[in-house]
N, C-alpha and C positions, 0 to 999 in steps of 0.2 A: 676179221670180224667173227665172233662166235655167238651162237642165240641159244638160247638157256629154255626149256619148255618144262611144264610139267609132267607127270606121268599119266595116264585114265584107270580111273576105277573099273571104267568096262574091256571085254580082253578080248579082243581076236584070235580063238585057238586054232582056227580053220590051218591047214597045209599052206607053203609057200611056198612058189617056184622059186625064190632067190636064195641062195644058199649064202654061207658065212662062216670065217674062221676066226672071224670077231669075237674075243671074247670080256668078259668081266673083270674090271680092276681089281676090283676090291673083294676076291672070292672066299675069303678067309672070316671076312667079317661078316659076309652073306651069310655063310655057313654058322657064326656064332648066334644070326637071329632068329636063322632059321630052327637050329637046335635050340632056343629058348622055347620058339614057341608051341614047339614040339611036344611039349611036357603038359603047354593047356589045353584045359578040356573044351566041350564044345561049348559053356555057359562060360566060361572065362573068355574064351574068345569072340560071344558076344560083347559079356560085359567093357572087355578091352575093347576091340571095335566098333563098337557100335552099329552091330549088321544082324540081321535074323539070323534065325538058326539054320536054314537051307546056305548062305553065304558064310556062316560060323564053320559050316559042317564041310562043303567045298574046298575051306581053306585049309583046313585042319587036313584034308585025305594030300593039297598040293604041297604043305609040309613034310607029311609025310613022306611023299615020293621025289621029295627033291633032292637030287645029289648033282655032286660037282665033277668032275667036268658032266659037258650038259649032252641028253641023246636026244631020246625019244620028251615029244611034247616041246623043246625049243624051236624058238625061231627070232630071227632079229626084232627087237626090240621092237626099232619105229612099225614092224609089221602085225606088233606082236597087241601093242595099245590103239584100240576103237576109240570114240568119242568124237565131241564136236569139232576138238582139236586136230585131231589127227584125219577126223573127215574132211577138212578144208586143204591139210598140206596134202593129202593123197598121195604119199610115197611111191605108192602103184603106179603113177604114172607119170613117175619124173625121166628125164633120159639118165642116160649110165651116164655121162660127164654130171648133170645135176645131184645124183645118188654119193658120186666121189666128191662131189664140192659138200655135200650134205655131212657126208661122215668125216669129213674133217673139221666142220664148221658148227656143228648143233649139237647138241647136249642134251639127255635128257636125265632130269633130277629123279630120285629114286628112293622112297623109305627102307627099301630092302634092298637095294644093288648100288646104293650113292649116288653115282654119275655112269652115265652110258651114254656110247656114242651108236649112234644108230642101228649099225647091224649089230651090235654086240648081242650073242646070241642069249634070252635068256626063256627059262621056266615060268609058266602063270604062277601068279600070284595075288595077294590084297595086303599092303601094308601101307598105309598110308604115312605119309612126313609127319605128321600131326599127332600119332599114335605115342600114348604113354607108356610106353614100355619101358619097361625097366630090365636093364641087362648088364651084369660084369660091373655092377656099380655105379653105372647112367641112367638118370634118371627116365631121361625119355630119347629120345632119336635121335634129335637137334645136339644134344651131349655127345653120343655115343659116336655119331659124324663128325662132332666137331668140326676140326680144321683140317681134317685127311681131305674131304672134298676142292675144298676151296684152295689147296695145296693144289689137288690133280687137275683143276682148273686152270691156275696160274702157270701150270709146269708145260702147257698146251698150249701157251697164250702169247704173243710177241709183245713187249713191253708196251707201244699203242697199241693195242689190239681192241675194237670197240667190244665192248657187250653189249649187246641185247637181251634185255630183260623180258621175256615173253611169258614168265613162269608167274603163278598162283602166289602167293603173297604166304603162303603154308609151305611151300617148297623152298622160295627163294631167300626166305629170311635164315634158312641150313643155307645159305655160302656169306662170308663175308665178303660182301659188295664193296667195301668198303676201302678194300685191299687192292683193288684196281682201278687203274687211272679213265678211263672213260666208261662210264654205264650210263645206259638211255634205257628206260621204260616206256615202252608204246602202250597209251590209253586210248582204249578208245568206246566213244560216249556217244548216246542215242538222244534223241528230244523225243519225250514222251511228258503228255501234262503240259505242254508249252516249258518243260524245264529238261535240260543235257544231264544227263545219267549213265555210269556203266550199268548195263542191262545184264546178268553175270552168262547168260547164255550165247548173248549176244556176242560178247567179249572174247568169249574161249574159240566161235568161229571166227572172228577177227583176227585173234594172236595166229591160229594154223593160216589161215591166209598171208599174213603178214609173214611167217615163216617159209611158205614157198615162193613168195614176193623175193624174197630175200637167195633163197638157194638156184633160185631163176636170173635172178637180176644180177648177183652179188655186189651189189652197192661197195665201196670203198670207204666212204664218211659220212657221217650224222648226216648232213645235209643230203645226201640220196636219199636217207630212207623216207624223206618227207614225199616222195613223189609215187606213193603206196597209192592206188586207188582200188582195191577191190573191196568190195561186197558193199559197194557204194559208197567207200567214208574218205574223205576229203582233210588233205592236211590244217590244222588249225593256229598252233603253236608251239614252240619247245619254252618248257616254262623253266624255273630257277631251280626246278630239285630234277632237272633233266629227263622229263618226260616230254614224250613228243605227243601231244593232243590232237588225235583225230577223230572227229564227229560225222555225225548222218542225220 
């Protein structure tokens, strides 16, 4: 089974007692976006990101100082991304057998490093999957990744190997899903107004939950992961485009 997650805009720079010699697949083409963006100024790097000038200006100085292999300012990845996601799986405080099931099992999608596997150790940054960039003749990200990801994917994967689709709909549309034999998407939807709704804050604590449900439990088949109950949501349905439906 492998579970697919986004990355966070917000960054945990603090120190880390876990060390790592995990490193980056795809360093080569880190290094091509990273020398792109290197060249914009700080209003281009608004304009392209859409982020103030203080997060324009942060980015532009982590450009700068990013080189490959990684020293000073790394740390594994899963330690590396804050957010709601990553505050529900709490990698902090999984055991060493859960950590080892973890980095062979999770994934995490990446507008600047492709795919990572947990500790892979990387440098802060902000590039999002959604980002128009233009580089070496691709139009935007989703190009320029093409099918290098969804190769390094499938190269990791036993021919049943479930997926789990835990990823943002901006990340996971960069793999083709299409290419492999089982994917489930876990939804899960709130009742608010007397009507069931993804609530998008709501959801993003749901998926890190559901991911340590997962690196905890290791489920074997679809049908295990119906038996997910945290942060109160209750299996509901696996419908026809293979999502499992769970509500609160």
């Amino acid at each position: 089974m492998k579970v697919i997650i986004s990355p966070a805009k917000k960054l945990n720079e603090k120190s880390c007692d876990i060390s790592s010699k995990s490193t980056i697949p795809f360093s080569k083409e880190s290094e091509v976006l990273v020398n792109t963006l290197r060249d914009f100024s700080q209003d281009q790097l608004i304009s392209l990101m859409g982020v103030s000038s203080s997060i324009a200006n942060l980015n532009k100085d982590r450009f700068k100082n990013w080189s490959f292999p990684f020293e000073n300012s790394s740390k594994p990845a899963i330690f590396m991304f804050d957010g709601a996601v990553y505050n529900e799986l709490d990698a902090q405080t999984l055991e060493q057998s859960d950590i080892l099931y973890m980095q062979d099992n999770l994934r995490i999608l990446s507008g600047l490093y492709g795919i990572l596997k947990p500790l892979d150790k990387i440098m802060p940054y902000r590039l999002e999957m959604g980002t128009k960039l233009e580089v070496n003749g691709y139009k935007n990200l989703y190009e320029f990744w093409g099918d290098k990801i969804t190769k390094q994917l499938s190269s990791e994967c036993e021919e049943d190997d479930i997926i789990v689709n835990l990823a943002s709909n901006e990340y996971s549309k960069a793999l083709d899903l299409n290419s492999f034999k089982n994917v489930v998407t876990p939804i899960f939807k709130d009742f608010k107004n007397d009507k069931l709704k993804v609530i998008s804050f709501f959801a993003k604590k749901a998926r890190g939950s559901f991911a340590r449900f997962i690196i905890e439990d290791k489920p074997k088949k679809i049908e295990d992961l119906t038996s997910f109950s945290g942060l109160g949501y209750q299996f509901s349905e696996i419908n026809s485009k293979n999502e499992i439906i769970f509500t609160r």
